[in-house]
C-alpha positions, -999 to +999 in steps of 0.1 A: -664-667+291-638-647+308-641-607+302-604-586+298-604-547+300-584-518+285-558-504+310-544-474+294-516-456+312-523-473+343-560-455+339-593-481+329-611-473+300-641-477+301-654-468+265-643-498+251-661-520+274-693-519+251-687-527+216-663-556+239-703-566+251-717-561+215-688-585+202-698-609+228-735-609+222-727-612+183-716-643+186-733-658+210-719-653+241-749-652+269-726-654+302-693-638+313-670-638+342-659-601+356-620-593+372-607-626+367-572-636+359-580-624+319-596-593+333-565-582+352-590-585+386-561-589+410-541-559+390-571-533+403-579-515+430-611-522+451-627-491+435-617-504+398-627-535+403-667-523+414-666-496+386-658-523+364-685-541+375-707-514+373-698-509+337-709-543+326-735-548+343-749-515+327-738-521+292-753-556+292-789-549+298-795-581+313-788-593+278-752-611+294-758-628+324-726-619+346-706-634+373-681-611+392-651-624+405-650-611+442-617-627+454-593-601+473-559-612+496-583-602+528-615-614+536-628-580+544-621-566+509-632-599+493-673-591+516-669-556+507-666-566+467-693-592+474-719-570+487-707-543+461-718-571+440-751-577+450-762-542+454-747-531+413-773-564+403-745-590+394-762-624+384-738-647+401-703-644+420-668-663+427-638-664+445-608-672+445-594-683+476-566-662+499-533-660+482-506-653+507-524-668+537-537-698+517-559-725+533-541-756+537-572-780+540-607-781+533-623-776+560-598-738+558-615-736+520-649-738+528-649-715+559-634-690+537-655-695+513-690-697+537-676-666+547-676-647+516-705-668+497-731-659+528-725-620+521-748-631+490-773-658+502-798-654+470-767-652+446-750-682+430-717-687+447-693-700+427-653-716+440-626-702+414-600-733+414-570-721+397-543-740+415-515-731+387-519-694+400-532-700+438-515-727+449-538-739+467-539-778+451-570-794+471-592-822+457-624-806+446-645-833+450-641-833+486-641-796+483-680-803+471-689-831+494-676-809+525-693-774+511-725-787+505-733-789+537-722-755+550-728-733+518-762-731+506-758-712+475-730-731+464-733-738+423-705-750+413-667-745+404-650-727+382-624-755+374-594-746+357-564-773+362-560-798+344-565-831+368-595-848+350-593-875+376-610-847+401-632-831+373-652-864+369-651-868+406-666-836+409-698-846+382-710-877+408-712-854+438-747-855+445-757-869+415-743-842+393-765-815+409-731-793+407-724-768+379-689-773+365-674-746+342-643-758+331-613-732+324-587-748+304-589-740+264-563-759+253-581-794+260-617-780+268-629-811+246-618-835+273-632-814+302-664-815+283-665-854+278-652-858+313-681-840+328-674-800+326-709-784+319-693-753+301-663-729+300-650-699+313-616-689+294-597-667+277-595-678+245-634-680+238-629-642+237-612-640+202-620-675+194-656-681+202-669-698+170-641-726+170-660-736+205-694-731+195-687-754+164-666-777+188-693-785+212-717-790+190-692-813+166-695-834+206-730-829+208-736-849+176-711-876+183-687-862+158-655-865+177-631-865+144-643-826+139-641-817+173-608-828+180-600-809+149-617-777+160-594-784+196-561-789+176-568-751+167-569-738+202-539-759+213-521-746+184-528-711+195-518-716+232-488-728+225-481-696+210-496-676+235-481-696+264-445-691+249-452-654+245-465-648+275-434-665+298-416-636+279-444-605+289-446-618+323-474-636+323-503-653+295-529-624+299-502-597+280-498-617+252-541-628+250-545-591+251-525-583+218-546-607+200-576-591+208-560-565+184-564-586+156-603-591+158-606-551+156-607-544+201-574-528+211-579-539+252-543-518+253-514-529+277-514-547+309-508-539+339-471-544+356-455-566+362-465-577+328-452-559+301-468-551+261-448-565+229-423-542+215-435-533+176-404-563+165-422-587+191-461-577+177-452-586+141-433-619+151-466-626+174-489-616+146-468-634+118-468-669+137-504-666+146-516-662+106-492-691+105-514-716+120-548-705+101-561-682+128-579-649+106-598-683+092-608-702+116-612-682+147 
């Protein structure tokens, strides 16, 4: 699952970072994904981003395994978090790729990503495909086929976008051997059937038992209950979605409903902008509309 953070005055805060870990670990959260998109990652500085990495992987005892997101604009920032990564005891790392100088082909994407993924040879490396945000729309599976053979420690993807076609593609690569976390809540039941392995997202923050009970409605053939557990997520991200075009971006309005589970993660970071008190109760109102202090 994907971790956010308090940003208070433009200042981190730390403190609330673990009870945030306790609340994982309570419900059964084992793995998590540091400075991605819900964590703000490309909102910090170099320094925030490795005391925030610090931070977790000293509050979780090695009870959380935890992937940092590494992923600068430059590839020397993007080494300098990857070592930074190795040396604080991370479990696993990603990237996103370059996102003003993007790479416009494959053979760009995997250089890049050799690059950065080498800095860690005994570490997991992980590809962070987020095209909606990157723009960088390349076919994973010949992302895979390519990267096999150059990157050693390649795992897997982090695959959030939405083109199933690709997912499945990515699952036959050498005969599955690739991890596939898949990063879209609103129809994680069909990444899961197409091949995804698990999920990294926001919404298993505040929402983790829905999923649990999800993929285990899927792992017992019960599709009728899953698809009813999914109905709930959708329900909720069309709320958040529509909240979030308004803030500036999807994180601002995730963060308020972290609020509602008892862990204020405070405002984000600009250009994204907080609810005024009007918007909060609107947001809060249309949320318990839809069954969520029940279900979640």
């Amino acid at each position: 699952m994907e971790v956010n953070i308090k940003i208070f005055e433009r200042e981190l805060d730390l403190s609330k970072i673990e009870p945030y870990c306790d609340h994982l670990l309570k419900h059964n959260i084992r793995h998590i994904y540091v400075n991605g998109t819900t964590g703000e990652g490309k909102s910090l500085t170099l320094q925030e981003r490795k005391t925030v990495t610090e931070k977790w992987i000293s509050v979780s005892k090695k009870r959380i395994s935890v992937m940092v997101h590494v992923g600068c604009m430059n590839m020397i920032d993007s080494v300098e978090l990857t070592r930074h990564a190795v040396e604080a005891g991370a479990d696993a790392i990603a990237t996103l790729p370059p996102l003003f100088f993007k790479p416009t082909n494959i053979d760009a994407l995997v250089r890049y990503c050799k690059a950065v993924a080498d800095e860690a040879p005994h570490l997991p490396f992980y590809y962070y495909h987020l095209p909606v945000m990157s723009h960088v729309y390349l076919n994973m599976e010949d992302f895979l086929i390519r990267a096999k053979e150059e990157i050693p420690n390649l795992a897997g993807v982090k695959f959030s976008d939405k083109d199933l076609v690709d997912l499945i593609g990515c699952r036959f690569v050498e005969d599955g051997r690739f991890n596939l976390l898949y990063g879209c809540d609103e129809q994680l039941m069909a990444g899961l059937v197409t091949g995804a392995h698990g999920a990294v997202g926001s919404l298993h923050n505040f929402a983790p038992d829905m999923y649990h009970r999800m993929i285990q409605k899927l792992k017992e053939g019960d599709f009728s209950s899953a698809r009813n557990e999914q109905i709930h997520g959708q329900r909720l991200c069309r709320i958040i979605y529509r909240y979030g075009a308004i803030l500036g971006g999807n994180v601002a309005a995730l963060k308020h409903i972290m609020s509602l589970i008892g862990l204020d993660m405070g405002p984000p970071r600009e250009p994204m902008r907080a609810l005024t008190p009007e918007e909060y109760a609107n947001y809060k109102s249309e949320i318990e509309s839809i069954g969520f202090m029940d279900w979640h």
